[in-house]
N, CA, C and O atoms as a Tinker XYZ file with bonds, in Angstrom:
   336  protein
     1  N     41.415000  -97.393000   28.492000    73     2
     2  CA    41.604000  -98.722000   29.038000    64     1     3
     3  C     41.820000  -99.698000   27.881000    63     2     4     5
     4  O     41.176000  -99.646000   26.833000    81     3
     5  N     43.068000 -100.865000   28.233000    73     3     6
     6  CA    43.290000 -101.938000   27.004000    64     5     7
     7  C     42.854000 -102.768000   27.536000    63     6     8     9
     8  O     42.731000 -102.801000   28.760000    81     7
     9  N     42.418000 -103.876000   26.564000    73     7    10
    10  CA    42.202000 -105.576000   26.619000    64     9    11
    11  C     43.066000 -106.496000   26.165000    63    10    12    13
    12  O     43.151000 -106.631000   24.944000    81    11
    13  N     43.773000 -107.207000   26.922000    73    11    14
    14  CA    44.723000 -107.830000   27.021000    64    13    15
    15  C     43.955000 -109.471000   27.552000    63    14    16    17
    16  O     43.038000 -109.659000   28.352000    81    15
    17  N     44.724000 -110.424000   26.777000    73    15    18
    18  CA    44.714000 -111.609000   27.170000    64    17    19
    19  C     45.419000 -112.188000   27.965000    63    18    20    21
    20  O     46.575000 -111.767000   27.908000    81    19
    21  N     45.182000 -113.425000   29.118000    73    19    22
    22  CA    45.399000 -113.969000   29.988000    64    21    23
    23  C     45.146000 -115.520000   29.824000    63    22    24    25
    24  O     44.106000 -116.148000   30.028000    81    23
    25  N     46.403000 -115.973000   29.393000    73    23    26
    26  CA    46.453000 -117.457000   29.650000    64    25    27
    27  C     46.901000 -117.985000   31.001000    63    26    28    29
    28  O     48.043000 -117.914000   31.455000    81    27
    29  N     45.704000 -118.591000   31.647000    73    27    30
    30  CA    46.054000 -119.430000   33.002000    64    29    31
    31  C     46.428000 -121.211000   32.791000    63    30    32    33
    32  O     45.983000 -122.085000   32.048000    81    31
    33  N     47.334000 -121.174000   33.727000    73    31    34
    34  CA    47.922000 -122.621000   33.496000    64    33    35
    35  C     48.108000 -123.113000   35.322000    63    34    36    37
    36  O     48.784000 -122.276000   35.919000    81    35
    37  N     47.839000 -123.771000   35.827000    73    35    38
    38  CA    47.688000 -124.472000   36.878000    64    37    39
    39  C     49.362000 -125.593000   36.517000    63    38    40    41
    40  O     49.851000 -126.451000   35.783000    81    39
    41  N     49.593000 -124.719000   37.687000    73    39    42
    42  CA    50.800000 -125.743000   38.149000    64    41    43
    43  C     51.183000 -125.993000   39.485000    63    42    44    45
    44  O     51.679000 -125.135000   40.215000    81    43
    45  N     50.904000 -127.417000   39.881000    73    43    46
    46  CA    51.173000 -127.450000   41.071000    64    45    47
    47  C     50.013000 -126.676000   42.099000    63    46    48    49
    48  O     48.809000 -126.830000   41.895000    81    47
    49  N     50.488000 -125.909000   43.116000    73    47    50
    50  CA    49.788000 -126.111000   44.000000    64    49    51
    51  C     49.516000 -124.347000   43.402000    63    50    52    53
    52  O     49.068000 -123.718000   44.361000    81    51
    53  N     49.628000 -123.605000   42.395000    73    51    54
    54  CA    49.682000 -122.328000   42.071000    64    53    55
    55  C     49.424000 -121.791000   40.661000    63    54    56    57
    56  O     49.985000 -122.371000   39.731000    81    55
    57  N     48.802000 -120.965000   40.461000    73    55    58
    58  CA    48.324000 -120.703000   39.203000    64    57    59
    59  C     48.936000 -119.910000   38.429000    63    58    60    61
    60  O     49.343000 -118.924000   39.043000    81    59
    61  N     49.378000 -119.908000   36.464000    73    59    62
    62  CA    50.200000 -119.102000   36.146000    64    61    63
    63  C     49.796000 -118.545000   35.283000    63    62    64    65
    64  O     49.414000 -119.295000   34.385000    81    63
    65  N     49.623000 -117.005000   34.997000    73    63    66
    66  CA    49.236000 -116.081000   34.576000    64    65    67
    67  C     50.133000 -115.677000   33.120000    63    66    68    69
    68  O     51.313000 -115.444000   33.381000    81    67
    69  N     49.860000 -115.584000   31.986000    73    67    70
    70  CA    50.763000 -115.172000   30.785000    64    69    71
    71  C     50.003000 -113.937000   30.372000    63    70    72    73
    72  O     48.776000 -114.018000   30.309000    81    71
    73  N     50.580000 -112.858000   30.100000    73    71    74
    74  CA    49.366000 -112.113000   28.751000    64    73    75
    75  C     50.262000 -111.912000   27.456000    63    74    76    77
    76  O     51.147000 -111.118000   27.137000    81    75
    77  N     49.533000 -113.160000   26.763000    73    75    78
    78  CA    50.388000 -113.270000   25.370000    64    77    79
    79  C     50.730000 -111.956000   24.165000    63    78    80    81
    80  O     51.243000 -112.082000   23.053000    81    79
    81  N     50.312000 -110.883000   24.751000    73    79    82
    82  CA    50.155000 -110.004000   23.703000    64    81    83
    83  C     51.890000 -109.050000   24.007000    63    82    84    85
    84  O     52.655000 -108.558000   23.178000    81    83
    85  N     51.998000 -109.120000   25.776000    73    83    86
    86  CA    53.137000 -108.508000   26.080000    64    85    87
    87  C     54.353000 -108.844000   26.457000    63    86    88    89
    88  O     55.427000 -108.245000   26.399000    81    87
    89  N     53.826000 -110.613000   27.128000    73    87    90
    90  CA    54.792000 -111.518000   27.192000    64    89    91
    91  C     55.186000 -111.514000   28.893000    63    90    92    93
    92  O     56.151000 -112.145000   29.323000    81    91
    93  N     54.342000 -110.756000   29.701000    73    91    94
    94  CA    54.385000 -110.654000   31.000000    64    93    95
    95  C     54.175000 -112.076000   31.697000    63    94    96    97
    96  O     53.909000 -112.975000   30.899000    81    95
    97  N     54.223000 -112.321000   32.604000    73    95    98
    98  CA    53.540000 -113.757000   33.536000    64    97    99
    99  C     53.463000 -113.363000   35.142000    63    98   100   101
   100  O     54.226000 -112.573000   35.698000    81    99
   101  N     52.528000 -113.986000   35.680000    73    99   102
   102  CA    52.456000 -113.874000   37.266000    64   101   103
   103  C     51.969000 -115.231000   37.637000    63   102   104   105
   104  O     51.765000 -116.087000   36.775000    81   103
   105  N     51.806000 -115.411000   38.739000    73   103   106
   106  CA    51.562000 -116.235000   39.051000    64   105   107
   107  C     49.888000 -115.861000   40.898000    63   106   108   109
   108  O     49.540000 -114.730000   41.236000    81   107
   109  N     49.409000 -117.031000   41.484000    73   107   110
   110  CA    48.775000 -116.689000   42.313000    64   109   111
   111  C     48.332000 -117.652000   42.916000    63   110   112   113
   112  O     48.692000 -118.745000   42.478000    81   111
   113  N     47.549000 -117.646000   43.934000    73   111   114
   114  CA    47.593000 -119.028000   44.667000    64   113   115
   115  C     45.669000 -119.213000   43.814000    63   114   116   117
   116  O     45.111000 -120.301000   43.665000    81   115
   117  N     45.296000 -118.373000   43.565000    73   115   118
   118  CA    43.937000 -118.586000   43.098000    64   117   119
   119  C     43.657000 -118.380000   41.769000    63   118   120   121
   120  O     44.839000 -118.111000   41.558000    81   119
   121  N     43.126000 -118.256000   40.611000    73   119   122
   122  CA    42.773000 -117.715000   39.420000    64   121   123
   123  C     43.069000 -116.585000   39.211000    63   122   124   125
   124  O     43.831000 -116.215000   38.318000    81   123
   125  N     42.178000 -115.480000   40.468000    73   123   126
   126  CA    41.850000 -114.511000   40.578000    64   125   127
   127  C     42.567000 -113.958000   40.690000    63   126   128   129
   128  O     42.674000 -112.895000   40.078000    81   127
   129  N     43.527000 -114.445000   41.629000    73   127   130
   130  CA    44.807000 -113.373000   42.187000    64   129   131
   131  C     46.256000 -113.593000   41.353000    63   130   132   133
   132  O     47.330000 -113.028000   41.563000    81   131
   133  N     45.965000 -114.478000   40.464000    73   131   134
   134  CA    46.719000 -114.403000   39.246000    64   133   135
   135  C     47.106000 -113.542000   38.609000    63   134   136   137
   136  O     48.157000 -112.916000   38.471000    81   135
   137  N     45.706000 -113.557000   38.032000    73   135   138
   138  CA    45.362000 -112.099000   36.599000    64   137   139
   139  C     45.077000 -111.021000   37.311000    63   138   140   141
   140  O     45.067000 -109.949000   36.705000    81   139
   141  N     44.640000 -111.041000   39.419000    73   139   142
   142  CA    45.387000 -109.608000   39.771000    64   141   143
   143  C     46.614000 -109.260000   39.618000    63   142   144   145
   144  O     46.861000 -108.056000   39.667000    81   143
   145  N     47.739000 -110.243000   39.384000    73   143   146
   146  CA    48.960000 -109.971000   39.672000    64   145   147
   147  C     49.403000 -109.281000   38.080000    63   146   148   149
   148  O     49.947000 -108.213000   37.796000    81   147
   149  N     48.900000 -110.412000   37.230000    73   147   150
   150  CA    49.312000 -109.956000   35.926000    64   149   151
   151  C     48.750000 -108.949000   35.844000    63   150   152   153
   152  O     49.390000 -108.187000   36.569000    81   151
   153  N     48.134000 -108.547000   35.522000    73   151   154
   154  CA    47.483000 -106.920000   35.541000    64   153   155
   155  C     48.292000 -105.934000   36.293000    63   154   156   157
   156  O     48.300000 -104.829000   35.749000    81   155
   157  N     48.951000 -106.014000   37.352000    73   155   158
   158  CA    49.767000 -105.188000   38.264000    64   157   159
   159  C     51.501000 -105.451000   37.178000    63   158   160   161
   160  O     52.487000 -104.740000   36.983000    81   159
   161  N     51.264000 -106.237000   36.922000    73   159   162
   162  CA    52.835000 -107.103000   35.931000    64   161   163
   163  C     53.405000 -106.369000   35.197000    63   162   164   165
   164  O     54.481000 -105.777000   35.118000    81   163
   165  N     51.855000 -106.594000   34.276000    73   163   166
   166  CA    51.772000 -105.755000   32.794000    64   165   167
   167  C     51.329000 -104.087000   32.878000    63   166   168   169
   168  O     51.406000 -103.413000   31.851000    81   167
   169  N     50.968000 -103.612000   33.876000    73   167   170
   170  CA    50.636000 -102.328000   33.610000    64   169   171
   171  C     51.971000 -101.787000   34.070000    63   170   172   173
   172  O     52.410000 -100.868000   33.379000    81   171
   173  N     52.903000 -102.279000   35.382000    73   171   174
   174  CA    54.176000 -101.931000   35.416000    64   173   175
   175  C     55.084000 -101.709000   34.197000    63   174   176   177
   176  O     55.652000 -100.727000   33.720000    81   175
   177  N     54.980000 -103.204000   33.838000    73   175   178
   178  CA    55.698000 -103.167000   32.501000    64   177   179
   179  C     55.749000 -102.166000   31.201000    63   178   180   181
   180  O     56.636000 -101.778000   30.440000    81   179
   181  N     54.194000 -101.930000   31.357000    73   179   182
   182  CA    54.083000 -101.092000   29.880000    64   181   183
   183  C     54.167000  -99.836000   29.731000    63   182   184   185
   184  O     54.015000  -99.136000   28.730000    81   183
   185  N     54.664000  -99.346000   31.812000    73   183   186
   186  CA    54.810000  -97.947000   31.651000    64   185   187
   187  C     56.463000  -97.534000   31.268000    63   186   188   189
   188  O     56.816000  -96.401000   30.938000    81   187
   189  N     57.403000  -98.766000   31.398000    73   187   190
   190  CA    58.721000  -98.576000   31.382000    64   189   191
   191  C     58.919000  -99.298000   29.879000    63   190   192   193
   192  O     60.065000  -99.231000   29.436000    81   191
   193  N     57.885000 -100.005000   29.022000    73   191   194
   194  CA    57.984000 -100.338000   27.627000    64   193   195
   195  C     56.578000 -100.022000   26.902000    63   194   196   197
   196  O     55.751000 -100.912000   26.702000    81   195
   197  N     56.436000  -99.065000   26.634000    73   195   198
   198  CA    55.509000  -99.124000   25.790000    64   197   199
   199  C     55.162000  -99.780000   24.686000    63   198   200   201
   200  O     56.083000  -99.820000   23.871000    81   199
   201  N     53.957000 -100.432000   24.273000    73   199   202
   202  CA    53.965000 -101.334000   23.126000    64   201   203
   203  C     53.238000 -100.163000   22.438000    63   202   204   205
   204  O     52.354000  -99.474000   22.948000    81   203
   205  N     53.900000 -100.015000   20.838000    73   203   206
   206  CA    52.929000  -99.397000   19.648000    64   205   207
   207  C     51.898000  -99.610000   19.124000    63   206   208   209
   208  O     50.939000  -98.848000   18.996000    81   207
   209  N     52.037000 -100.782000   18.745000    73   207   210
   210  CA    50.645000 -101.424000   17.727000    64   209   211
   211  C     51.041000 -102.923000   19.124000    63   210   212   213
   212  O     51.955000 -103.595000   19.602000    81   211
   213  N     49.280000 -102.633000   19.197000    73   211   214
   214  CA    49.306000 -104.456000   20.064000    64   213   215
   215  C     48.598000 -105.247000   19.008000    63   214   216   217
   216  O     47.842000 -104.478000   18.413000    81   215
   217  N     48.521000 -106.534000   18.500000    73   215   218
   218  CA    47.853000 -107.289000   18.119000    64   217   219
   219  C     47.070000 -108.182000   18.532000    63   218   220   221
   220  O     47.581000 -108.639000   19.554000    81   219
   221  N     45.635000 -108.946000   18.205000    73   219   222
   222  CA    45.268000 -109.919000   19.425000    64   221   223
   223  C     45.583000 -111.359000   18.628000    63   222   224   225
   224  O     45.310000 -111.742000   17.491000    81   223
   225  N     46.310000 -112.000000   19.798000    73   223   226
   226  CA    46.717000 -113.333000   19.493000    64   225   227
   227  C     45.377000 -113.951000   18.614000    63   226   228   229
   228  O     44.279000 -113.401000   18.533000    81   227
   229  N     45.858000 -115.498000   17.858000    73   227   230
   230  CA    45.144000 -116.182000   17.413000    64   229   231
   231  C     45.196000 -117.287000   18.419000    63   230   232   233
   232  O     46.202000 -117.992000   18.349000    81   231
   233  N     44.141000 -117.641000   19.526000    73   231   234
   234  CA    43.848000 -118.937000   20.293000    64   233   235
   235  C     43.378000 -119.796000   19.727000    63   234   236   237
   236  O     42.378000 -119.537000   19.057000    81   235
   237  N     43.901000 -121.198000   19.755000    73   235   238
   238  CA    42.799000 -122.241000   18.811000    64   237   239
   239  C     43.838000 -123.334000   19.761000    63   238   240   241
   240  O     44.974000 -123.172000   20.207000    81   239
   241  N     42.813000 -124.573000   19.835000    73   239   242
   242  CA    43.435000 -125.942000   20.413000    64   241   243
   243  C     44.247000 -126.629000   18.892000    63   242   244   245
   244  O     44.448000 -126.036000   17.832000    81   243
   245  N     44.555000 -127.899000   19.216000    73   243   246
   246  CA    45.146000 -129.128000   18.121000    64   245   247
   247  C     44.886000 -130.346000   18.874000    63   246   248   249
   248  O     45.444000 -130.113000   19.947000    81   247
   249  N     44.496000 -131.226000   18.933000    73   247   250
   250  CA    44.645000 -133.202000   18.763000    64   249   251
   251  C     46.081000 -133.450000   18.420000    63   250   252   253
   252  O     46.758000 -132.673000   17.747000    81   251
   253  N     46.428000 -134.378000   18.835000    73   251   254
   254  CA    47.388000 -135.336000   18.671000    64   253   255
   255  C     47.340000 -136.932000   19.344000    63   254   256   257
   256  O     46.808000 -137.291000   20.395000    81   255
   257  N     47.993000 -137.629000   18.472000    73   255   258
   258  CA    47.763000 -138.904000   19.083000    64   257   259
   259  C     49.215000 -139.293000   19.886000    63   258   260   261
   260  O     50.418000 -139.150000   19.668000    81   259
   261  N     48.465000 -139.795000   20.808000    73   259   262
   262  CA    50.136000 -139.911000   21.448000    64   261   263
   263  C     50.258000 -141.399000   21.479000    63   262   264   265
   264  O     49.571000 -142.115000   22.209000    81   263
   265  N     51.274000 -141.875000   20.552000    73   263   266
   266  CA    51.340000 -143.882000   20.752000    64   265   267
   267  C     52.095000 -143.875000   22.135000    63   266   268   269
   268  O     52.911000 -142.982000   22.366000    81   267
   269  N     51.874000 -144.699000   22.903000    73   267   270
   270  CA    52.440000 -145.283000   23.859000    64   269   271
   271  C     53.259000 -144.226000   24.670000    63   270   272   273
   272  O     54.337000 -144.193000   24.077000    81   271
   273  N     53.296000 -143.667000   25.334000    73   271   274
   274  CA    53.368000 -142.577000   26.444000    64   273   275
   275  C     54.910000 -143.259000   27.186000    63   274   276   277
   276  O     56.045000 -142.787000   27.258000    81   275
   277  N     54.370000 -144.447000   27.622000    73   275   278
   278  CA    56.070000 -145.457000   28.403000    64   277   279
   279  C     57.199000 -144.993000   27.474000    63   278   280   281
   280  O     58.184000 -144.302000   27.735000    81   279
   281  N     56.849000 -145.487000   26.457000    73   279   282
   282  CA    57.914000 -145.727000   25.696000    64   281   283
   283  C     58.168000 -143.858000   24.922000    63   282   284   285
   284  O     59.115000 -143.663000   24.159000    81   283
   285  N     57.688000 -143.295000   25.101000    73   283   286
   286  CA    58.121000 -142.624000   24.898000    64   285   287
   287  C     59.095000 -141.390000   26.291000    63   286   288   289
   288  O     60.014000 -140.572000   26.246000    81   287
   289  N     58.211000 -141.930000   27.301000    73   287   290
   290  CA    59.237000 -141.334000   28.267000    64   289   291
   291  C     60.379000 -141.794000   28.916000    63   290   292   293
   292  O     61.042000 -141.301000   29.829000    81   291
   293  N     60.560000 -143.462000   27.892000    73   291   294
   294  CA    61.587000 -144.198000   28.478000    64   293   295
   295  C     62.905000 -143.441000   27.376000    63   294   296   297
   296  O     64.089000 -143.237000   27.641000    81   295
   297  N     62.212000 -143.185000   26.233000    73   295   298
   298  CA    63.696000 -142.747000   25.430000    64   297   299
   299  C     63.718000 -141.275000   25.569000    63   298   300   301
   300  O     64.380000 -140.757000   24.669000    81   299
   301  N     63.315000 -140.613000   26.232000    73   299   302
   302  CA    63.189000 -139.172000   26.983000    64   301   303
   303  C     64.533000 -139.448000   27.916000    63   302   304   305
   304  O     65.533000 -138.748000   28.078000    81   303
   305  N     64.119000 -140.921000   28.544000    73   303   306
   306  CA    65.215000 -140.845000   30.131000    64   305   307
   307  C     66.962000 -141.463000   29.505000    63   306   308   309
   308  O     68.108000 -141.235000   29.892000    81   307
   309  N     66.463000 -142.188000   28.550000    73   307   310
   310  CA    67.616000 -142.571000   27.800000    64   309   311
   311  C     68.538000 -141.041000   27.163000    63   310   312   313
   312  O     69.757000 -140.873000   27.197000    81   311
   313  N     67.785000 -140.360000   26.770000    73   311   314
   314  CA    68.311000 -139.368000   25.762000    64   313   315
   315  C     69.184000 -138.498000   26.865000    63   314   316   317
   316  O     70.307000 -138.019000   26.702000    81   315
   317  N     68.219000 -138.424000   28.198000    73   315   318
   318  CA    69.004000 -137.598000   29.575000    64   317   319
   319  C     69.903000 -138.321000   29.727000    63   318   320   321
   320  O     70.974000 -137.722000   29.622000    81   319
   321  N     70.006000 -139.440000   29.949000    73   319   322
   322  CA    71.145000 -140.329000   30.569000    64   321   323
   323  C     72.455000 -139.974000   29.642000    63   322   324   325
   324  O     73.316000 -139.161000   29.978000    81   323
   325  N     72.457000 -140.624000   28.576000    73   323   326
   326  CA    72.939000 -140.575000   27.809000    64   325   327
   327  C     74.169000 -138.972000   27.406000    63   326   328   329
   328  O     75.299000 -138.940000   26.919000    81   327
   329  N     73.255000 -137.884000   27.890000    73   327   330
   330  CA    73.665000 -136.499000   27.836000    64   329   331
   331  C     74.801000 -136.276000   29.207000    63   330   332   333
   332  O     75.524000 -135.285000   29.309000    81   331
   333  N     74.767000 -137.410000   30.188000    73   331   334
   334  CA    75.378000 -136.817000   31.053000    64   333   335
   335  C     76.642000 -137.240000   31.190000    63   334   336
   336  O     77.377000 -136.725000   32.032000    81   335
């Protein structure tokens, strides 16, 4: 049996499942049934790709300051506009 990591990310009304080591994703309406899915994802996956050497990711957060949020999503909408 392997140990594999599971990054969950909440989007919307549904939860999304990554395992950074293989690059799989699922998704689920609960936590749980997420990383059931990924687990069903990735064990599919790894019988039609085998990985050699797995490594375990490095997880760590970062800070950032964000100045003024408006103004920065106003030249976000400019930069779209602008593109079209």
């Amino acid at each position: 049996m392997e140990t594999f990591t599971a990054i969950i990310e909440k989007e919307e009304d549904m939860y999304v499942a990554t395992c950074s080591e293989v690059g799989t994703v699922s998704q689920g309406k609960t936590i749980e049934e997420a990383i059931e899915n990924l687990k069903e994802s990735t064990s599919l996956y790894l019988e039609e790709f085998p990985i050699e050497e797995k490594s375990k990711p490095l997880i760590t957060t970062f800070e950032i300051t964000i100045n003024n949020v408006k103004s920065q999503k106003n030249i976000g909408e400019r930069m779209h506009q602008n593109s079209l």
